[in-house]
DRENDO-1510 file (C-alpha; in Angstrom, 1 decimal, always signed):
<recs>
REC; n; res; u; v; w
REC; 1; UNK; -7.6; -6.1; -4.2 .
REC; 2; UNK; -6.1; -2.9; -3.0 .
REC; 3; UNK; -2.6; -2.1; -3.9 .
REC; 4; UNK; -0.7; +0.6; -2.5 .
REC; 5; UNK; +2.3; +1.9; -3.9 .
REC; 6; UNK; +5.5; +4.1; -2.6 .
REC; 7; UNK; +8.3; +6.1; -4.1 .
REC; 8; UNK; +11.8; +5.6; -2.3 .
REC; 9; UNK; +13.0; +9.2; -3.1 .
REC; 10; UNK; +16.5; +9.3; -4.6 .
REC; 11; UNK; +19.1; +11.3; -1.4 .
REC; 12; UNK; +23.1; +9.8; -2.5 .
REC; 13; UNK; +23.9; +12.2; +0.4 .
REC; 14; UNK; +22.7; +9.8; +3.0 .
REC; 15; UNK; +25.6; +7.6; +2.1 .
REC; 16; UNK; +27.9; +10.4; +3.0 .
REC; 17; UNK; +26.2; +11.3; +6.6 .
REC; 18; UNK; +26.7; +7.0; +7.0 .
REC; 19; UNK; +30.2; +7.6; +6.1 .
REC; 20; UNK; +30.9; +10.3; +8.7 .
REC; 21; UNK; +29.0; +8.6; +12.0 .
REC; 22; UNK; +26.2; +11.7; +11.2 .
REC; 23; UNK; +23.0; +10.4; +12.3 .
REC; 24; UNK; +21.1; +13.7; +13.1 .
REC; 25; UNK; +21.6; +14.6; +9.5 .
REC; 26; UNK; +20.5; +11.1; +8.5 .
REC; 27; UNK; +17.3; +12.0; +10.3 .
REC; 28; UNK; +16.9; +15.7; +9.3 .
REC; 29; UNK; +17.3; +14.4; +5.6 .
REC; 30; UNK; +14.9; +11.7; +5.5 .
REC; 31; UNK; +12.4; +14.4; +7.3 .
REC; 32; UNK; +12.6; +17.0; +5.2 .
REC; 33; UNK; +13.1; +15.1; +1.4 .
REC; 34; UNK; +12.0; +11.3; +2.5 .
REC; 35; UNK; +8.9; +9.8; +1.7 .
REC; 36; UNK; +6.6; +9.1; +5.0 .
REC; 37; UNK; +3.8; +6.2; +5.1 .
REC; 38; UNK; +1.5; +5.1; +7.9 .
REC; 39; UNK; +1.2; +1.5; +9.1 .
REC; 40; UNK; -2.1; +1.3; +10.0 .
REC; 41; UNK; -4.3; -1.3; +8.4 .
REC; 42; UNK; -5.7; -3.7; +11.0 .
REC; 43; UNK; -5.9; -6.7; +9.5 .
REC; 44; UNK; -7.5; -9.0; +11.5 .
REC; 45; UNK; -9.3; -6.2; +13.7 .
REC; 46; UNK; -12.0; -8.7; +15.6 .
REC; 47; UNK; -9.5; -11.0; +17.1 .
REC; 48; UNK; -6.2; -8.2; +16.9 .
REC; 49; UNK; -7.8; -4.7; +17.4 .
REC; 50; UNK; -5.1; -2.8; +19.2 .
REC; 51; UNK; -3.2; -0.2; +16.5 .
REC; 52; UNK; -0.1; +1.5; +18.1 .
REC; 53; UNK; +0.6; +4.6; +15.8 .
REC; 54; UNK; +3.4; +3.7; +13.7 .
REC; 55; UNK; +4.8; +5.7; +10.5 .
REC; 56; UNK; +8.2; +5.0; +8.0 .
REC; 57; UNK; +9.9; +7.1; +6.2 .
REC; 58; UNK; +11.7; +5.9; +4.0 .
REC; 59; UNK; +14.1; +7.3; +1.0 .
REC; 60; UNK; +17.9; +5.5; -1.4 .
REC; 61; UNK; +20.7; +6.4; -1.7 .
REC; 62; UNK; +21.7; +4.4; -4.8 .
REC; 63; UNK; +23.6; +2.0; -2.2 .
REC; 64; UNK; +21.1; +1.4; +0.4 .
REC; 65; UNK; +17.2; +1.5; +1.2 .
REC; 66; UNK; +16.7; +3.4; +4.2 .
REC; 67; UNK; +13.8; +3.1; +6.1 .
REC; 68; UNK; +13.2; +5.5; +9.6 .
REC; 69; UNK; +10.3; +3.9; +11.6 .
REC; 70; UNK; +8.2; +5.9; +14.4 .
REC; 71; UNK; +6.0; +4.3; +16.8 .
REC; 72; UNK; +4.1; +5.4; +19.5 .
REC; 73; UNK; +2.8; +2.7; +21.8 .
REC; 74; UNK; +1.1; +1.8; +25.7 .
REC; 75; UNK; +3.4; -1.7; +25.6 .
REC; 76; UNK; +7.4; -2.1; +25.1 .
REC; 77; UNK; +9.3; -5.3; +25.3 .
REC; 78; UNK; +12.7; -6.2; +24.2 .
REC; 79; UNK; +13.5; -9.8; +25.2 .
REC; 80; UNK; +15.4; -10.5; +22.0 .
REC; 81; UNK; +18.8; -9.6; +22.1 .
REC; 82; UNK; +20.7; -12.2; +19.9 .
REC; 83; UNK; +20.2; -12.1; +16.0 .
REC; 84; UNK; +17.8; -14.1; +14.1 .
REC; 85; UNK; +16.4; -14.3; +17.4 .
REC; 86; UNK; +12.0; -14.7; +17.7 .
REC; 87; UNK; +12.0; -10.4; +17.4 .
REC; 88; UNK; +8.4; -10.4; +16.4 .
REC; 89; UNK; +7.3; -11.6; +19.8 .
REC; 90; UNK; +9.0; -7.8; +21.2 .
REC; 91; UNK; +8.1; -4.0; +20.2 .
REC; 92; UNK; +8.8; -5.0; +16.4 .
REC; 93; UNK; +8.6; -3.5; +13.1 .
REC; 94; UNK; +9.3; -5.4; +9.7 .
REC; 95; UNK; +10.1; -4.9; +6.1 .
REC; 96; UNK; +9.6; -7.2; +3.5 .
REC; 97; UNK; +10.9; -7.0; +0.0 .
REC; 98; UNK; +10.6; -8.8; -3.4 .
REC; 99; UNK; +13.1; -7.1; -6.2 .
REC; 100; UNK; +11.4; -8.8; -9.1 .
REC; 101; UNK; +8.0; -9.3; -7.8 .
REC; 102; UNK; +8.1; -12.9; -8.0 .
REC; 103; UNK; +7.7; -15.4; -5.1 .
REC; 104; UNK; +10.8; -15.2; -3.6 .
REC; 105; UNK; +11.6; -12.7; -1.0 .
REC; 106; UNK; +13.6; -11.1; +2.0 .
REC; 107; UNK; +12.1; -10.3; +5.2 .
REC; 108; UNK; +14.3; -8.2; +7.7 .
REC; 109; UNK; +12.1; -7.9; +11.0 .
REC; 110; UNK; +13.8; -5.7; +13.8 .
REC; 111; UNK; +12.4; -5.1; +17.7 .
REC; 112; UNK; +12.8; -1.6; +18.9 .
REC; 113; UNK; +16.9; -2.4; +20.6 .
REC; 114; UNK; +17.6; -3.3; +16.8 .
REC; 115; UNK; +17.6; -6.8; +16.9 .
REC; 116; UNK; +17.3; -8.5; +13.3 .
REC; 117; UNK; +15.7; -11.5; +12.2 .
REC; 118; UNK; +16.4; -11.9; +8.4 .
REC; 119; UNK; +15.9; -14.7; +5.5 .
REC; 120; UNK; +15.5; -15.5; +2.1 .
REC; 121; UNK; +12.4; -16.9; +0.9 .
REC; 122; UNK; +10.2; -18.4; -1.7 .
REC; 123; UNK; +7.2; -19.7; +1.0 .
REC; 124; UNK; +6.9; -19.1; +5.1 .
REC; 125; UNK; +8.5; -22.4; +5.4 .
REC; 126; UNK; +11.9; -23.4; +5.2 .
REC; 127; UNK; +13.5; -20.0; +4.9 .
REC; 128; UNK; +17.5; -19.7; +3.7 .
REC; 129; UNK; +18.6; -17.5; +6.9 .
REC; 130; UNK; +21.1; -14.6; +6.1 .
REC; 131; UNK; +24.8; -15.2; +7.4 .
REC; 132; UNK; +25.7; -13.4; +11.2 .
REC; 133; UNK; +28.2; -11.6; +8.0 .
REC; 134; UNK; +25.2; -10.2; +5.8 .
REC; 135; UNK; +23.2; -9.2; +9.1 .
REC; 136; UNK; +26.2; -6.7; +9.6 .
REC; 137; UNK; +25.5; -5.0; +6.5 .
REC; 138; UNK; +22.4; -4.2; +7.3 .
REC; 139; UNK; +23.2; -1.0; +9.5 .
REC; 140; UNK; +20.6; +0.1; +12.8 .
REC; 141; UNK; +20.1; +3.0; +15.1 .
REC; 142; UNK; +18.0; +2.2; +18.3 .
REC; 143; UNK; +16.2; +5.6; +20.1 .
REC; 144; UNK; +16.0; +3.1; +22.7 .
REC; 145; UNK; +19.4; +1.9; +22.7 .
REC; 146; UNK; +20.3; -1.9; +22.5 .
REC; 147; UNK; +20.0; -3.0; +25.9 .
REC; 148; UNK; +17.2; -5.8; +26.7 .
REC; 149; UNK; +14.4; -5.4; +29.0 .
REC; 150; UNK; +11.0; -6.9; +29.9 .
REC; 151; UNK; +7.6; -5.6; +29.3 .
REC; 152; UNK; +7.0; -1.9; +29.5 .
REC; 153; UNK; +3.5; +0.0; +30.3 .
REC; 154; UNK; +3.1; +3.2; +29.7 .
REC; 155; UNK; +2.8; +6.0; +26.8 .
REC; 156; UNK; +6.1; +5.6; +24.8 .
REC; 157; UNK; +7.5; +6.2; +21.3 .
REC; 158; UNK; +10.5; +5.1; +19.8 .
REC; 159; UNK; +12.4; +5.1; +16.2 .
REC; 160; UNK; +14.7; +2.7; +14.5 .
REC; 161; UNK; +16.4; +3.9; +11.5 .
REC; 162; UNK; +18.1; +0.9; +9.4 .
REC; 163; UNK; +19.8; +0.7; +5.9 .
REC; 164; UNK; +20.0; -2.3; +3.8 .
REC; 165; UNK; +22.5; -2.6; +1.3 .
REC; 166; UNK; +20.8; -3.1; -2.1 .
REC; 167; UNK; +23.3; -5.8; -3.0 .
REC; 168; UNK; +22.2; -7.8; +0.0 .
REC; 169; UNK; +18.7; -8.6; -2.1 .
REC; 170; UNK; +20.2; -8.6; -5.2 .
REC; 171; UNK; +19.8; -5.6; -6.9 .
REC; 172; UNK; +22.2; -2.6; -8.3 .
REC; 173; UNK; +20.9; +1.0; -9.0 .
REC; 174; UNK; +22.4; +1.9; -12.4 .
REC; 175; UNK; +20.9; +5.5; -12.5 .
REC; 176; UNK; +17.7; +4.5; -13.8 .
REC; 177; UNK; +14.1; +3.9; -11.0 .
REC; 178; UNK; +13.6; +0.7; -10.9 .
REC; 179; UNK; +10.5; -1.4; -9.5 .
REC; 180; UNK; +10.1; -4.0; -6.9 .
REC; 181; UNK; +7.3; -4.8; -4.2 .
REC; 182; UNK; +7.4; -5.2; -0.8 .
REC; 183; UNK; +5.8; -4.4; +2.6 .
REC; 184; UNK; +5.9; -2.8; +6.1 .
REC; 185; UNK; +4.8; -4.1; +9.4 .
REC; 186; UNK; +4.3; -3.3; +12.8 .
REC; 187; UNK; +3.4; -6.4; +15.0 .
REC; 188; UNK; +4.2; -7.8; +19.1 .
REC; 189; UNK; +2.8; -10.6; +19.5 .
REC; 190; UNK; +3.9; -11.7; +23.2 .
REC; 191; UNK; +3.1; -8.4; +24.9 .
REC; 192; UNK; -0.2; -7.6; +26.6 .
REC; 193; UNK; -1.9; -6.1; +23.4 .
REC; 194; UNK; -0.5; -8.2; +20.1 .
REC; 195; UNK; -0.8; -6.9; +17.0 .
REC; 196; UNK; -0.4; -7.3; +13.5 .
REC; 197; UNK; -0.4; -3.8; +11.4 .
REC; 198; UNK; +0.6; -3.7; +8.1 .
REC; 199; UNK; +0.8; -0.8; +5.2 .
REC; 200; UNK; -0.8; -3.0; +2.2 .
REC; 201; UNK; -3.7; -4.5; +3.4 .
REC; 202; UNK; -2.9; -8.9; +3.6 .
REC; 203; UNK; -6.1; -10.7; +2.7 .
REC; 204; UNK; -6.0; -13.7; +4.9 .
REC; 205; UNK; -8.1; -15.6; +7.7 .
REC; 206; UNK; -5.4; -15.5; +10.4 .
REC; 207; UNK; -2.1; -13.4; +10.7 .
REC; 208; UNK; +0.0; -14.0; +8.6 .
REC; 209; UNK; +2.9; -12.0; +6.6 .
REC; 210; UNK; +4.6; -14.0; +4.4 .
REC; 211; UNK; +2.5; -13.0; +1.6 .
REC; 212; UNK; +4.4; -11.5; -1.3 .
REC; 213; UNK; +0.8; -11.9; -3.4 .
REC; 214; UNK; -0.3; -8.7; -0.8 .
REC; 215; UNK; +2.6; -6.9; -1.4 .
REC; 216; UNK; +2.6; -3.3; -2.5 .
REC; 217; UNK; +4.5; -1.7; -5.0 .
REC; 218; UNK; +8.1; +0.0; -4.1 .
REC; 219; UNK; +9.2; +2.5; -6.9 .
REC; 220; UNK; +13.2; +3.4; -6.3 .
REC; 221; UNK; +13.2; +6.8; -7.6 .
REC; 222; UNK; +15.8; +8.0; -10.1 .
REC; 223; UNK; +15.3; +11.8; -9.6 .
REC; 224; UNK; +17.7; +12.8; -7.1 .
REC; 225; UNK; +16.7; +15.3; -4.3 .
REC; 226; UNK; +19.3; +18.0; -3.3 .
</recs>
């Protein structure tokens, strides 16, 4: 079974752009010294063939795991405007983490206004949903912006950049990289092309991404990148 694998690089001075209300040096950062991956494996490519271009880059801060998604698509929707709202029926990207590598898990999904959908797991089924107080931790900037609309067609692209506290998944960066597994995501399912991309490849008959045994592996880098 293939197993990918990804270094968060180590940028503290992200925090400090946060701080300040800097977003374009958020993004410039994460450009030049992030880490960018592709989102491409069609997983279920008879039934789901459609594949939207779709990249992350993603880097930490010691405080937070930033992730900067890019997607370039013929189909944008953004019904959801409410948290822990349905987002993966909309323009939606998705991160799931595990910070031990056992069963249980976080998935934050977000559609392209910023909407978030976010739980704690150990199956699919009977998830502990994050509190509307923990969702506002989770920080999100929207190319789009964050007002709703209906379906879309055309040739468009759009980024989300979001930051997740490490303490919201339960772990602290001490100085020293530590190892967790994860995946990304890129899925719509109620516009005219679903789809259901993913960066590890998920081994299963039907979609499905609440499968921490096809998770890759997420290195948090201790080096840190001036």
């Amino acid at each position: 079974m293939e197993t990918k694998s990804i270094i968060f690089p180590y940028l503290p001075q992200l925090d400090k752009f946060v701080d300040e209300g800097d977003l374009d040096a958020i993004v410039n950062t994460l450009d030049s010294k992030g880490n960018r991956q592709t989102i491409d494996h069609v997983n279920w490519d008879s039934e789901y063939p459609y594949r939207p271009l779709t990249a992350v880059t993603v880097a930490h801060s010691g405080r937070y795991l930033y992730l900067d998604f890019f997607v370039r698509c013929n189909y944008m929707r953004a019904v959801n405007t409410e948290d822990q709202s349905p987002v993966s029926e909309d323009s939606c990207v998705e991160f799931f983490v595990s910070p031990d590598s056992s069963d249980h898990y976080w998935n934050f999904e977000f559609n392209c206004i910023g909407t978030i959908n976010a739980s704690h797991r150990t199956e699919r089924h009977n998830p502990t949903r994050l509190s509307h107080e923990m969702l506002s931790q989770v920080l999100r900037y929207a190319s789009c912006g964050n007002r709703p609309f209906c379906e879309l067609e055309g040739l468009f692209t759009w980024n989300l950049l979001v930051a997740i506290p490490l303490s919201l998944i339960g772990l602290e960066f001490k100085g020293q990289e530590i190892k967790i597994s994860g995946n990304f995501y890129k899925c719509a399912s109620r516009t005219s092309a679903p789809h259901y991309l993913s960066w590890n490849p998920i081994h299963s008959e039907h979609p499905d991404f609440h499968r921490p045994d096809c998770f890759g592996t997420i290195i948090l880098s201790s080096d840190q990148q001036q």
